[in-house]
C-alpha positions as CSV (number, residue, x, y, z in Angstrom):
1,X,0.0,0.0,0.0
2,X,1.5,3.4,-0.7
3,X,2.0,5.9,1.8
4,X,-0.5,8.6,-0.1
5,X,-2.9,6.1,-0.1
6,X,-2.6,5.5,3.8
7,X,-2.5,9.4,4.4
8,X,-5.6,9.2,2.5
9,X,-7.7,7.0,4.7
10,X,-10.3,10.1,5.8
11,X,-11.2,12.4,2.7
12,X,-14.0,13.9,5.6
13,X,-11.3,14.9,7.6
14,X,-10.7,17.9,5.5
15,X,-11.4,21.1,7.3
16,X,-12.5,24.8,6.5
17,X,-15.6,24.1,4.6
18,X,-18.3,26.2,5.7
19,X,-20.7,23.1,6.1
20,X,-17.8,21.6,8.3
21,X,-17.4,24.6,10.5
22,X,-21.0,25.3,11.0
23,X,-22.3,21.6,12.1
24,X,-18.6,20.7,14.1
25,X,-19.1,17.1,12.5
26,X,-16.4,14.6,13.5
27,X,-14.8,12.9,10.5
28,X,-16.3,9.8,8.8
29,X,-14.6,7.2,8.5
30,X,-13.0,6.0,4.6
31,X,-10.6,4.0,3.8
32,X,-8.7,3.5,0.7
33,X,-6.0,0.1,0.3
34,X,-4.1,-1.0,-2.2
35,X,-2.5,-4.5,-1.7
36,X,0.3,-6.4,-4.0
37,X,0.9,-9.2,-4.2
38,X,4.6,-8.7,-5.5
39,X,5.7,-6.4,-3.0
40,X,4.3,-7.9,0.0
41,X,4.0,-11.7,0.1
42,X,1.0,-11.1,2.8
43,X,-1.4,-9.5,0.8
44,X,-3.5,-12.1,-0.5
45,X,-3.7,-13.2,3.3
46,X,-4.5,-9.4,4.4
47,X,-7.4,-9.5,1.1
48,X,-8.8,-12.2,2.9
49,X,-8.8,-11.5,6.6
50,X,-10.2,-7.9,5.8
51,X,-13.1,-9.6,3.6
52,X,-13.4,-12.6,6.3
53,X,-16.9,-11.3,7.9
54,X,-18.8,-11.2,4.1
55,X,-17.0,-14.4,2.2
56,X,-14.6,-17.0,2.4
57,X,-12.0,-16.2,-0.3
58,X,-9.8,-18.0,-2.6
59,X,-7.5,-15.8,-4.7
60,X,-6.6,-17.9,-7.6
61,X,-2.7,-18.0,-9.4
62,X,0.7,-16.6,-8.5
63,X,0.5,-14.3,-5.3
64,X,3.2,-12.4,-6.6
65,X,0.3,-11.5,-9.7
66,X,-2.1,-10.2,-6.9
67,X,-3.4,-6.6,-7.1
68,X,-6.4,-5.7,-4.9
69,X,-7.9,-2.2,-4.0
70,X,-10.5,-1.5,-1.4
71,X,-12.5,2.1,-1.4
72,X,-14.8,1.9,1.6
73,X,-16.9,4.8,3.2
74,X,-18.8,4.0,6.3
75,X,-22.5,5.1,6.2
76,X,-23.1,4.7,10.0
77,X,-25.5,1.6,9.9
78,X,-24.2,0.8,6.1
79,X,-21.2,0.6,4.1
80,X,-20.3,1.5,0.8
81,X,-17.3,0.2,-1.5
82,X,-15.4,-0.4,-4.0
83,X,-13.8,-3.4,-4.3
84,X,-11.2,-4.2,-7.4
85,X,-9.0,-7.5,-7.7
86,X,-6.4,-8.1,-10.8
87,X,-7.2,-12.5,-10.7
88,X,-9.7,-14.5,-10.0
89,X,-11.8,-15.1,-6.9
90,X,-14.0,-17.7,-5.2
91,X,-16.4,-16.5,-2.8
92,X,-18.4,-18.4,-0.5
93,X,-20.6,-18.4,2.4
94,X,-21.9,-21.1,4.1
95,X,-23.8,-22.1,7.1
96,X,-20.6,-22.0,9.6
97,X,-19.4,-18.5,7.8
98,X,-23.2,-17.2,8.4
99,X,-23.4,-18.2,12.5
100,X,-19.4,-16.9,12.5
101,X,-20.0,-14.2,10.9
102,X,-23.0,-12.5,12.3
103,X,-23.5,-10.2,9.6
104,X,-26.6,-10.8,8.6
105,X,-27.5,-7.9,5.6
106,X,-28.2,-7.4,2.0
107,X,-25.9,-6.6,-0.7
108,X,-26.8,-4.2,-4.0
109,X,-23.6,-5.3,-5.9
110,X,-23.0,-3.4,-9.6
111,X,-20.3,-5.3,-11.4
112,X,-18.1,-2.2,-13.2
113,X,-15.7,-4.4,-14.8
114,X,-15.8,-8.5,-14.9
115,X,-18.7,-10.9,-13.7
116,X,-20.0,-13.4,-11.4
117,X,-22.0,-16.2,-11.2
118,X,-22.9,-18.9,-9.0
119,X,-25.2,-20.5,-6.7
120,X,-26.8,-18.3,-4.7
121,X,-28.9,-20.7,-2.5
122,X,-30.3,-23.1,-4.7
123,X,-30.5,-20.2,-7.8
124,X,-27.9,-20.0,-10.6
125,X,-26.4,-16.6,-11.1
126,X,-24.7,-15.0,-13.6
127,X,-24.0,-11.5,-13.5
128,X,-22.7,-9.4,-15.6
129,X,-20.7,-5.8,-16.4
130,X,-23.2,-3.1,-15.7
131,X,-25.9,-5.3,-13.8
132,X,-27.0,-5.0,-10.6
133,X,-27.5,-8.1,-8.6
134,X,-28.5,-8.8,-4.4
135,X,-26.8,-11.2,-2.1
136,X,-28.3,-12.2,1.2
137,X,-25.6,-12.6,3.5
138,X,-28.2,-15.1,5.7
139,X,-28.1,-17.3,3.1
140,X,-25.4,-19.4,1.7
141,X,-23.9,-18.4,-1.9
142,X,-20.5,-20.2,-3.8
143,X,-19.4,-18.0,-6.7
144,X,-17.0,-16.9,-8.9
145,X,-15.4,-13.8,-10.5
146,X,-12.4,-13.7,-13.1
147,X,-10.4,-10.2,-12.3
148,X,-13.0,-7.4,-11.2
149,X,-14.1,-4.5,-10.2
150,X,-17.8,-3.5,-8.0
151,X,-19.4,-1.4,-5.8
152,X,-21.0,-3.0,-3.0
153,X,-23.5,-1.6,-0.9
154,X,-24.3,-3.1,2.5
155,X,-27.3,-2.5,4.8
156,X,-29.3,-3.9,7.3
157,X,-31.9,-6.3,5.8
158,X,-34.7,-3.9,8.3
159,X,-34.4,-0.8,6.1
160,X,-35.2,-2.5,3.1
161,X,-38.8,-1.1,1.9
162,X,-41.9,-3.9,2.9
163,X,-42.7,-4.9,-0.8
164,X,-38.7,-6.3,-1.2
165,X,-38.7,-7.4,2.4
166,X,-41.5,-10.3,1.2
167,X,-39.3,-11.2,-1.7
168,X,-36.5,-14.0,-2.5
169,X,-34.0,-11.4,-3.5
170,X,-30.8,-14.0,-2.7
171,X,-29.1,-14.1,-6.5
172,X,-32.2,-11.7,-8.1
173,X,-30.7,-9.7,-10.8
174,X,-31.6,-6.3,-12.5
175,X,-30.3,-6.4,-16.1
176,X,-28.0,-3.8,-17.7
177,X,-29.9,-2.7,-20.4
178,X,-32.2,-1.6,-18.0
179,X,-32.6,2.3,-17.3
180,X,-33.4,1.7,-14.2
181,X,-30.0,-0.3,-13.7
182,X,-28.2,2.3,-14.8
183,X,-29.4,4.6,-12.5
184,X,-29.2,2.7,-9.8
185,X,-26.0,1.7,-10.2
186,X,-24.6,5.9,-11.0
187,X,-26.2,6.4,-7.8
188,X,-23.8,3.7,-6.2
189,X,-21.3,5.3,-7.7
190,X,-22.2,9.1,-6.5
191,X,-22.2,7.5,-2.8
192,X,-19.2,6.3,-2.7
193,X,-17.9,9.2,-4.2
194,X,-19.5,12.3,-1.9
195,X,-20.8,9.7,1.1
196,X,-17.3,10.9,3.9
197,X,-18.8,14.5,3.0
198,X,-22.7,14.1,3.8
199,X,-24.0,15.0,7.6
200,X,-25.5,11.5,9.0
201,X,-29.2,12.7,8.1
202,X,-27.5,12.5,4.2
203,X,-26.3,9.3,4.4
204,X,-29.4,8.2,5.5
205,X,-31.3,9.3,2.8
206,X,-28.4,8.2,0.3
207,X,-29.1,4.6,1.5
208,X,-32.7,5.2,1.3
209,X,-32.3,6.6,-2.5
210,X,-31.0,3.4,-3.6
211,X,-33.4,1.1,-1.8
212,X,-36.1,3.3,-3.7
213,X,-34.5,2.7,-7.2
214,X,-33.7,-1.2,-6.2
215,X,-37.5,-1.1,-5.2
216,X,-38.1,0.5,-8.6
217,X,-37.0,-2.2,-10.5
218,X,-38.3,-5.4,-8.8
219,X,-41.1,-5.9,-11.3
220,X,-38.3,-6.9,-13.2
221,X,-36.6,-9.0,-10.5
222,X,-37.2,-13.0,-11.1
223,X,-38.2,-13.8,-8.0
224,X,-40.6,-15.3,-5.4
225,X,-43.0,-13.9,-3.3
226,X,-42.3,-15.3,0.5
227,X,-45.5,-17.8,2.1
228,X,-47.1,-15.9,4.4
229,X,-46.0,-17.9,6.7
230,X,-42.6,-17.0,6.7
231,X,-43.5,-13.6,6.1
232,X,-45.4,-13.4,9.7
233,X,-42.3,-14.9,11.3
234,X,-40.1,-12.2,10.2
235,X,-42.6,-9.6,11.1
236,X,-42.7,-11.0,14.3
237,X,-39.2,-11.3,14.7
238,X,-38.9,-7.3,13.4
239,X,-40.9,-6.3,16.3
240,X,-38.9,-8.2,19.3
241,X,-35.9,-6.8,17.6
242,X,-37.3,-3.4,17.7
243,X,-38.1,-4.2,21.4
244,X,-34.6,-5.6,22.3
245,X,-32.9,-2.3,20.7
246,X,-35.3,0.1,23.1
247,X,-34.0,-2.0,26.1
248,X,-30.5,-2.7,25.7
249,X,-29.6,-1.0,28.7
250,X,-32.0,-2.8,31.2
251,X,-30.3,-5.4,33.6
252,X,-33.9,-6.8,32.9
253,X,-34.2,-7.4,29.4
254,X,-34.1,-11.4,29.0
255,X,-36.0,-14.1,26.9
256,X,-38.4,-14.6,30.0
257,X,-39.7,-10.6,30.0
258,X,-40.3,-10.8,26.0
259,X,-41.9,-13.7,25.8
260,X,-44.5,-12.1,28.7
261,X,-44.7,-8.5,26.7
262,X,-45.4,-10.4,23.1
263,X,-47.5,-13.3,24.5
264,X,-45.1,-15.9,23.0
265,X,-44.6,-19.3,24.3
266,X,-41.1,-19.5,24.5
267,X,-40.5,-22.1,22.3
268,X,-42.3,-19.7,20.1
269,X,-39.9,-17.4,20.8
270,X,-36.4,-19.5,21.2
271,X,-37.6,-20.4,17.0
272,X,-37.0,-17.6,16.1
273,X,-33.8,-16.7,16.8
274,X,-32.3,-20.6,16.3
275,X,-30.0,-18.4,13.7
276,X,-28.7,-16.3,16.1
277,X,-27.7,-18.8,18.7
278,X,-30.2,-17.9,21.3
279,X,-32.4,-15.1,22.7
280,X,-29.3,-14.5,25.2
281,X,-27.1,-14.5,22.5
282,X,-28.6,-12.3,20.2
283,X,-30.0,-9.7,23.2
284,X,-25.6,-10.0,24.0
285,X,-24.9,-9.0,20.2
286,X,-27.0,-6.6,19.8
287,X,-25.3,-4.9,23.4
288,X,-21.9,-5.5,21.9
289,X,-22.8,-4.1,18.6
290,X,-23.8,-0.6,20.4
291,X,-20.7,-0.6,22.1
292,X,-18.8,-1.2,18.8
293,X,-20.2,1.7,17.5
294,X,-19.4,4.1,20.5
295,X,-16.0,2.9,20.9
296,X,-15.3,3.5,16.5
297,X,-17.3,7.0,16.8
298,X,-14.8,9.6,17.4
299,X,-15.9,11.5,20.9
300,X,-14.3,14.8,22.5
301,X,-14.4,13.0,25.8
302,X,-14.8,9.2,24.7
303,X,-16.5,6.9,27.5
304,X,-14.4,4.6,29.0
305,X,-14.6,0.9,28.4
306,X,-15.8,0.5,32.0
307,X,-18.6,2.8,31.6
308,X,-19.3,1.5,28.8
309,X,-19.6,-2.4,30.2
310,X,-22.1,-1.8,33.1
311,X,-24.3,0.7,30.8
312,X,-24.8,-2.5,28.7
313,X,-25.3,-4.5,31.5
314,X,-22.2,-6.5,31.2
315,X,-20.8,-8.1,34.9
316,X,-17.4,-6.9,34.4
317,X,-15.3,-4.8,32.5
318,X,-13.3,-8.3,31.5
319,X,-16.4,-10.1,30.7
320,X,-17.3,-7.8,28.3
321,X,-14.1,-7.6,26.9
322,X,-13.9,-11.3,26.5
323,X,-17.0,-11.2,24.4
324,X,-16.2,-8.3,22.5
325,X,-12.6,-10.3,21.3
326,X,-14.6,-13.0,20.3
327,X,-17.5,-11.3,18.3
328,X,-15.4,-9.0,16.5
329,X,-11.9,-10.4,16.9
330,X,-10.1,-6.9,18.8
331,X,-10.8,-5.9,22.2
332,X,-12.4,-2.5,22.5
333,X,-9.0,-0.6,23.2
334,X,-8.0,-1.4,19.8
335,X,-10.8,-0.9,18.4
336,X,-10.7,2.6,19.3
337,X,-7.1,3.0,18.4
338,X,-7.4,2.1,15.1
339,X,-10.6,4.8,14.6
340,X,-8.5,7.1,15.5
341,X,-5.7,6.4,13.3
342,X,-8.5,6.0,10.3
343,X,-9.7,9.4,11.1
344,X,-6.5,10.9,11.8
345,X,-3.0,8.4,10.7
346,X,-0.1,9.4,12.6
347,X,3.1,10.5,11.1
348,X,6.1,7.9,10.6
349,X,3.7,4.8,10.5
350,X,5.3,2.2,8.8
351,X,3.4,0.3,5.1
352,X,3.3,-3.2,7.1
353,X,1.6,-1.5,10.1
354,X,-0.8,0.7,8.5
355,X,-1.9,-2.3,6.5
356,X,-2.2,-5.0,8.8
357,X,-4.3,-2.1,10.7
358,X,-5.9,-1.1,8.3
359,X,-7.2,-4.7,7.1
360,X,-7.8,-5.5,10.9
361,X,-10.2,-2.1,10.8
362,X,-12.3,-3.1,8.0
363,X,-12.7,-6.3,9.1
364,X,-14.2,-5.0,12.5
365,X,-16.2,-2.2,10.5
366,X,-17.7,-5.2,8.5
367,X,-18.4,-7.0,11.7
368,X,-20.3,-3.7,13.1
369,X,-22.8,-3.8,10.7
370,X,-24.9,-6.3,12.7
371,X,-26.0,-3.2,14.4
372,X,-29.0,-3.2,12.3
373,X,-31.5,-0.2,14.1
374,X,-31.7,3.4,12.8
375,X,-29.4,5.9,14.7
376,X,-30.7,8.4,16.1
């Protein structure tokens, strides 16, 4: 990675603008990496570990012929990239990556250059340069794409509009002939581009924009509509999660209480979140995915990891750091070390440290997203 592209890592960090000035935001986290392969024999390794919470990876050929760059702005709740690799690539997710993983959104992925295809649960894929195409990361997919380049947009599966939230969407793809493609995909592209600069009320309604023009175009989507059913269940399961998210903070919050306030047996209950390893486990995500995002937010007096613990209605300060390691694979101290350094990269740091940093960063940004509310 080159060291203008590592002083580069926060394009919202520039100051002086009057919009700046006026609203005092803190900067917005972006990244930009470039790996290769011939000048560092660890960067097919770094690809991998920094895409680890989305896919599995297997860079095909020489290492030494690897070239991969990674453009990625965080939304707040979402993330949007672009992702370009100079060889082939298998991706996969399956049922151990998806428990893993926790990361359980939607993808809008516009191929720019190159193409994919696949199974994508059960559905053969192919898509091509200029289409658009949606990957449900709860669902297991094993593709594969020759050299490429695409913008990816991920967001929380609850902010998708009701008449998409009812369809199959895993492997649905929107042609590129298609207007509405087009646009959809420039709109991708104007994200990306402008998203570091926007106030968090814009990025909001950036994400929203694109969920309008993927809803748009989902006449043309071949697809199923959900049994009703399934659709109840995940209405049902919108609404506890809504619930759990209101009452992180109460020392009280447990399967026993929701199962009383909804009037669910608690088998009933335990059913639906079987994906999610529990009730406990899920109410504990969800509590270490609001602490993720306090700890990568830049603050002017930042809570400490103490406070932090017992507002979440952790134990102990090392309990919750124990579970914090294991969800997202760095403790909370380093977590907020290396937001600062994306926001702000000190002077002198070396290539092999800002990358290994910086691929240990996106990795735990991409691991955040399970946060899946609106902020406030």
């Amino acid at each position: 990675m080159s060291a203008a592209a590592s002083a580069s890592r926060s394009a919202s960090a520039r100051t002086g603008t009057p919009l700046a000035d006026a609203a005092a935001r803190a900067p917005v986290p972006r990244l930009r990496v470039r790996l290769d392969g011939g000048a560092d024999p660890q960067a097919t390794a770094s690809w991998r570990m920094a895409l680890a919470p989305l896919f599995t990876i297997e860079v095909d050929g020489d290492a030494a012929a690897f070239r991969g760059e990674l453009d990625a702005v965080h939304l707040g709740d979402s993330l949007i990239s672009r992702c370009s690799a100079s060889v082939a690539h298998a991706f996969r997710r399956g049922a151990g990556d998806i428990r893993r993983s926790q990361v359980d959104h939607i993808l809008i992925q516009c191929y720019l250059a190159g193409a994919v295809e696949g199974d994508y649960g059960g559905r053969q894929v192919h898509a091509a340069t200029g289409s658009v195409s949606v990957l449900d990361l709860g669902r297991a997919l094993d593709s594969r794409a020759g050299a490429f380049s695409n913008l990816t947009l991920v967001v929380p599966r609850d902010h998708l509009p009701l008449s998409l939230r009812r369809r199959d969407l895993h492997g649905a793809v929107l042609e590129p002939a298609r207007a509405a493609t087009r646009l959809l995909g420039s709109h991708l592209a104007e994200l990306l581009e402008h998203g570091a600069d926007l106030t968090p009320e814009e990025m909001a309604a950036g994400v929203r924009a694109a969920l309008v023009l993927l809803e748009g175009g989902a006449a043309a989507l071949d697809d199923g509509m959900l049994p009703a059913q399934t659709a109840a269940r995940r209405s049902m399961r919108r609404l506890v999660q809504g619930y759990v998210d209101a009452h992180l903070c109460a020392e009280t919050l447990s399967a026993a209480q929701i199962a009383r306030t909804f009037r669910l047996s608690r088998a009933t209950l335990y059913r639906l979140f079987d994906d999610d390893g529990g009730v406990h486990a899920y109410i504990q995500g969800r509590r270490l995915d609001h602490c993720f995002d306090e700890l990568a937010r830049p603050h002017a007096h930042p809570p400490a990891i103490g406070e932090l613990a017992y507002r979440y209605a952790f134990s102990s300060e090392s309990a919750f750091s124990r579970a914090f390691r294991r969800r997202f694979g760095l403790s909370p101290r380093e977590v907020r070390v290396l937001s600062a350094h994306a926001a702000r990269p000190p002077a002198g740091i070396g290539v092999a440290e800002a990358e290994a940093g910086e691929a240990a960063l996106i990795q735990a940004w991409l691991a955040g997203l399970r946060h899946a509310g609106e902020r406030a």
